[in-house]
C-alpha positions as MATLAB code, in Angstrom:
seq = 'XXXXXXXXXXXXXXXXXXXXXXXXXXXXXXXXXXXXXXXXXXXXXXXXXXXXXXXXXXXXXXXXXXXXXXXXXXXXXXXXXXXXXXXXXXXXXXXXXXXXXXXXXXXXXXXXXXXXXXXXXXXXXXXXXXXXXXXXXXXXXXXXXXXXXXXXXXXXXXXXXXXXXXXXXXXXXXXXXXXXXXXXXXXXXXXXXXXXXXXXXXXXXXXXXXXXXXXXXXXXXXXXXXXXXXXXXXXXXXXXXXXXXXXXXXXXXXXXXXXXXXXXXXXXXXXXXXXXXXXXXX';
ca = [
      38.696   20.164  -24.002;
      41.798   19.644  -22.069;
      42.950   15.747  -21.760;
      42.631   16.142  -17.684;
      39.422   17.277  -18.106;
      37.854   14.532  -20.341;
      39.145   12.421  -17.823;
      37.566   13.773  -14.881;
      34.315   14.116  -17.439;
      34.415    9.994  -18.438;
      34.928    9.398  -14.669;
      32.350   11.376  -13.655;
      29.813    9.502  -15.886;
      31.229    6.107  -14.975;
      30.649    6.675  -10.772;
      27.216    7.935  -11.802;
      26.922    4.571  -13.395;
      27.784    1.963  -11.030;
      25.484    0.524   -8.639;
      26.291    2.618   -5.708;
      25.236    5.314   -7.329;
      22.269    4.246   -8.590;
      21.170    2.836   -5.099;
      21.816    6.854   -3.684;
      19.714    7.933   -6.741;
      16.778    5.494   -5.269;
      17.014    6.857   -1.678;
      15.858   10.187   -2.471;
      12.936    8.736   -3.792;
       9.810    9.400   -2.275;
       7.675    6.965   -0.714;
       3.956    5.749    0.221;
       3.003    3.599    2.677;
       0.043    2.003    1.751;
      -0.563   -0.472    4.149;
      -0.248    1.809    7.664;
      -1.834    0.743   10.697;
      -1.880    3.475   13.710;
      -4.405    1.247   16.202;
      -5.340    2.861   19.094;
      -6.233   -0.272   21.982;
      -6.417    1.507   23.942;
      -3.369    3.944   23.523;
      -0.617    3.260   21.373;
       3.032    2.936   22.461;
       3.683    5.101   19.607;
       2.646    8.558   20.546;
       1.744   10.747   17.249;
       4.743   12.668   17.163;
       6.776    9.920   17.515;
       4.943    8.533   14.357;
       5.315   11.705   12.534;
       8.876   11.557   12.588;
       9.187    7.895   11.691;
       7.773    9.554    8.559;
       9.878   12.062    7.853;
      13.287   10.377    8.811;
      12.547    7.355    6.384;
      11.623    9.952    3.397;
       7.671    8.545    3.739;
       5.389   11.460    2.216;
       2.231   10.009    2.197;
       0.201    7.166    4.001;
      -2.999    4.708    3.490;
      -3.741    5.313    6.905;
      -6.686    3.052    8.939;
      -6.777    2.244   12.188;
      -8.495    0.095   14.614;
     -10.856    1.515   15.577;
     -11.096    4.659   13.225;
     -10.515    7.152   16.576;
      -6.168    6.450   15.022;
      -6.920    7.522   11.692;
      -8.763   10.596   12.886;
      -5.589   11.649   14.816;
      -3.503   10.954   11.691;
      -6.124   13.182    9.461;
      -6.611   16.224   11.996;
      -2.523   16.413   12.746;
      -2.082   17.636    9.359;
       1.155   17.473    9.396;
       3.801   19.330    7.108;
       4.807   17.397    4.012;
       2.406   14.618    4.580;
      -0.358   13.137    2.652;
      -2.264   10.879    4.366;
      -5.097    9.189    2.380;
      -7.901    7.527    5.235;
      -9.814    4.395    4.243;
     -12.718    3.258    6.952;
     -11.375   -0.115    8.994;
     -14.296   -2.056    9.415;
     -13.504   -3.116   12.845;
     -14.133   -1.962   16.268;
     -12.829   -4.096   18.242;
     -10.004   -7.338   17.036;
     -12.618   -9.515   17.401;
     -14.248   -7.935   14.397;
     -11.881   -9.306   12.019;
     -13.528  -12.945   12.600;
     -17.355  -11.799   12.385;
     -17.533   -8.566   10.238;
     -18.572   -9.756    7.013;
     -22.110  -11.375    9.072;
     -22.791   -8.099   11.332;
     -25.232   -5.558   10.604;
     -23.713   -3.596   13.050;
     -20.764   -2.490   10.745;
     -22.804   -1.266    7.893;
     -23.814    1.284   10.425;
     -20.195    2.023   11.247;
     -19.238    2.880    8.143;
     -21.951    5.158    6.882;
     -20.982    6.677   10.028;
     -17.294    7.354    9.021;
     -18.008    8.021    5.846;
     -20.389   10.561    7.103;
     -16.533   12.511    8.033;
     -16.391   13.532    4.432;
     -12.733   12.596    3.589;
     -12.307    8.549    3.061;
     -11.386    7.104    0.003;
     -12.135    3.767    0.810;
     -12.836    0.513    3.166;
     -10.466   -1.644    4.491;
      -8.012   -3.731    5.316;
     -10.954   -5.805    5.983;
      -9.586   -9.605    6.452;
     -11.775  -12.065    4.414;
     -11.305  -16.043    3.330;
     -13.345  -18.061    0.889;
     -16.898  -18.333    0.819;
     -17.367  -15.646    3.760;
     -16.629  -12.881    1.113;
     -20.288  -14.408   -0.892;
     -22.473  -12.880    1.938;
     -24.927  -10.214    1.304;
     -23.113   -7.950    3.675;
     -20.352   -8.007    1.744;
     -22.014   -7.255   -1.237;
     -23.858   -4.574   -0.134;
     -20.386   -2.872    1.273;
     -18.504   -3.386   -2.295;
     -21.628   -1.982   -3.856;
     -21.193    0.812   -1.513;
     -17.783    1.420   -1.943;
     -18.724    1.329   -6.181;
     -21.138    4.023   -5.836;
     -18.928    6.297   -3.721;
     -16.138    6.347   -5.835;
     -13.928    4.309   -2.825;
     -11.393    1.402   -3.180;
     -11.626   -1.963   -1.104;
      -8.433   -2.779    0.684;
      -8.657   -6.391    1.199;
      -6.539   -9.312    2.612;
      -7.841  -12.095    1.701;
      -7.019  -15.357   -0.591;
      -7.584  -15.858   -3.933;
     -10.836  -17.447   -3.929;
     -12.719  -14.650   -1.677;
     -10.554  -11.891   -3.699;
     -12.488  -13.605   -6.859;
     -15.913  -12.883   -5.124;
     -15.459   -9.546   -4.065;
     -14.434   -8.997   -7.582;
     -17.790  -11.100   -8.995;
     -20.317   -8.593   -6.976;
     -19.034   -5.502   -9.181;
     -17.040   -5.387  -12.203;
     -16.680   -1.740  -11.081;
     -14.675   -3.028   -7.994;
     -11.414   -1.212   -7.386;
      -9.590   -3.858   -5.092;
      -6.428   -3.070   -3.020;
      -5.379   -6.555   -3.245;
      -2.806   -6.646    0.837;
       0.027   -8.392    0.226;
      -0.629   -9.637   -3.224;
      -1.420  -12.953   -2.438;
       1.465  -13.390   -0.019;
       2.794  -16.362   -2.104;
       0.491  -16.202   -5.351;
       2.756  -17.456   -8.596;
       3.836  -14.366  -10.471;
       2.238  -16.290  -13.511;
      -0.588  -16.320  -11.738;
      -0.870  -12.593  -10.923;
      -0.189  -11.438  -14.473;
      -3.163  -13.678  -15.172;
      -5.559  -11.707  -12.329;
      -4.107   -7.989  -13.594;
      -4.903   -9.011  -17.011;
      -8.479  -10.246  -16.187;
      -9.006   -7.334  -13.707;
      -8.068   -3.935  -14.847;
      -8.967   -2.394  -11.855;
      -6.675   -4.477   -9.149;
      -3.575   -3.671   -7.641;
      -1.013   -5.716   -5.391;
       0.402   -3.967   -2.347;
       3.717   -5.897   -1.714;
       3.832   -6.205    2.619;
       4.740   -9.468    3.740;
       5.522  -10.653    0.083;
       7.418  -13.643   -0.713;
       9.552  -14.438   -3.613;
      10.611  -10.622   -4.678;
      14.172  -10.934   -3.904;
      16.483  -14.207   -3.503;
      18.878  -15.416   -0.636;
      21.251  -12.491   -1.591;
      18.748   -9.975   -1.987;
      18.562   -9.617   -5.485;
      15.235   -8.775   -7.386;
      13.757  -12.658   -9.077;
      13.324  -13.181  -12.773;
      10.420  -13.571  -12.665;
       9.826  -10.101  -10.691;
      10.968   -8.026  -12.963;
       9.500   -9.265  -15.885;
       6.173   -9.270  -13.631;
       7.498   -5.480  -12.789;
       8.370   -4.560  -16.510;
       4.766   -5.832  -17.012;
       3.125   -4.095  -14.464;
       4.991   -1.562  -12.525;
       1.795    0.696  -12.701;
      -0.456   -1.825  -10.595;
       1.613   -1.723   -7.398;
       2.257   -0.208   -3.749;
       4.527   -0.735   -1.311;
       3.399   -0.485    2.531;
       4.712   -1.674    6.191;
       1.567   -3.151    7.707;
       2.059   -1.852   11.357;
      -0.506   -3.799   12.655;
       1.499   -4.731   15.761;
       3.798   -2.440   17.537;
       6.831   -4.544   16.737;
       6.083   -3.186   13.048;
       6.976    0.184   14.246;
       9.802   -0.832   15.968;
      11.028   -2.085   12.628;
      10.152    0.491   10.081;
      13.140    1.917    9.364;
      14.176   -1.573    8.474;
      11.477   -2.492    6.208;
      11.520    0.815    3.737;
      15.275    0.341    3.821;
      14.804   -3.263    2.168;
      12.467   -1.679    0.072;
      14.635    1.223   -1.354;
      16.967   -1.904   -1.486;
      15.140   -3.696   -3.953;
      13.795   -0.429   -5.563;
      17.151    0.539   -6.462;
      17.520   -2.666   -9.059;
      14.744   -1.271  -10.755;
      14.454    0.960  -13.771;
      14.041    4.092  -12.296;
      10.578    4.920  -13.808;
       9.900    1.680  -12.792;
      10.811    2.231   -9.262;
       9.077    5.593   -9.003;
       5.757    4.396   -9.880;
       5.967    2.013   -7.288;
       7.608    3.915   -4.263;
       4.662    6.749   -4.802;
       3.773    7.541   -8.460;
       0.803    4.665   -8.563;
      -0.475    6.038   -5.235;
      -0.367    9.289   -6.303;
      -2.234    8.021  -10.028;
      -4.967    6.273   -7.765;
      -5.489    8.631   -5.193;
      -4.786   12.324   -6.126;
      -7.357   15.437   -5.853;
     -10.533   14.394   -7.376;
     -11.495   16.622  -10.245;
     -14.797   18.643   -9.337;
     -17.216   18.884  -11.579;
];
């Protein structure tokens, strides 16, 4: 090989190298949001179509999609729109109020066999629950549910009720929103050991990156660990959310891109897509 051409060879390799490129590598990756909100009281700012193409323009191909009350999800289900997956899990709520009284109302049993009647959810939540509320019999019943039907719980709650919901099945398969928010990476490798079956979706998390953006320590050795137990997700749950989307899956490629790329794949969509892909028929 000619000495110019070696050198344009080596230089190739060392541009494919540096950091630059290995941030472009990460933005073709392709992401799920699993923590998407489209609420509907009583009619979103955010028309569908203008939702859609938040979507496409921020490389998002598939969303947990639930919606308060369920009427948003519906929309997002029946648009089927091209080059997106949308996976629907049943909100619990009707109105906001519900998020303070679900867990003691009779009332939302009936809701969800109702939407579950639809056919196509795979799974309840985000419910909010705290402490000793998640020890009710409602909430029982509704993980006992989920068990039986094959569905995941999406739940934001803390620690303690996350242990309950987690005590009423050992079949449980618990979305676990935000991961804590501040729980001690320690502390999580501790809970995915223990519990097989939960996962941390990273909205709102603290502690992933430092003042200069770089991924912690003690991420990426709980990342090396467990890159297979998480999601990534925007939490829309107010419209300022939307306003800021592009912003938040940008900081996420960010931090993506300082991953090991098998690493970063299984948590931009390959764990979503391990969780929730075509059921096998019998």
């Amino acid at each position: 090989m000619p000495r110019y051409a070696l050198t344009l060879v080596l230089l190739a390799a060392a541009l494919a190298a540096t950091p630059a490129a290995t941030a472009r590598a990460q933005e073709r990756l392709e992401l799920f949001d699993a923590h998407l909100h489209y609420n509907q009281e009583p009619t979103p700012l955010y028309p569908l179509e203008m939702v859609l193409d938040i979507f496409r323009r921020n490389g998002v191909t598939g969303i947990l999609a639930t919606s308060r009350p369920n009427k948003g999800t519906h929309q997002l289900v029946e648009a089927k729109a091209p080059g997106l997956w949308v996976v629907p899990f049943i909100r619990p709520y009707r109105t906001r109020a519900d998020i303070q009284t679900w867990f003691n109302d009779d009332g939302i049993y009936d809701l969800i066999l109702d939407e579950y009647r639809r056919g196509y959810y795979r799974g309840i939540g985000e419910f909010h629950i705290y402490g000793h509320s998640a020890a009710t019999p409602l909430v029982k019943k509704i993980v006992n549910f989920a068990v039986e039907r094959n569905l995941f719980l999406h739940a934001h709650c803390d620690e303690e009720a996350l242990l309950l919901l987690l005590s009423h099945n050992p079949k449980a398969r618990i979305i676990w929103a935000h991961t804590g928010f501040s729980t001690p990476p320690a502390r999580l490798k501790e809970l995915f050991r223990t519990y097989p079956e939960l996962r941390g979706e990273l909205s709102y998390r603290s502690g992933i990156t430092d003042s200069t953006g770089q991924v912690t320590a003690e991420w990426r050795d709980l990342f090396a660990q467990y890159s297979d137990r998480f999601l990534i997700g925007s939490d829309t749950w107010i419209n300022e959310r939307w306003f800021s989307y592009d912003g938040l899956m940008k900081g996420y490629r960010a931090w993506l891109a300082q991953l090991p790329p098998e690493q970063a794949r299984r948590i931009a969509s390959g764990n979503a897509v391990a969780l929730f892909g075509p059921r096998k028929t019998e």
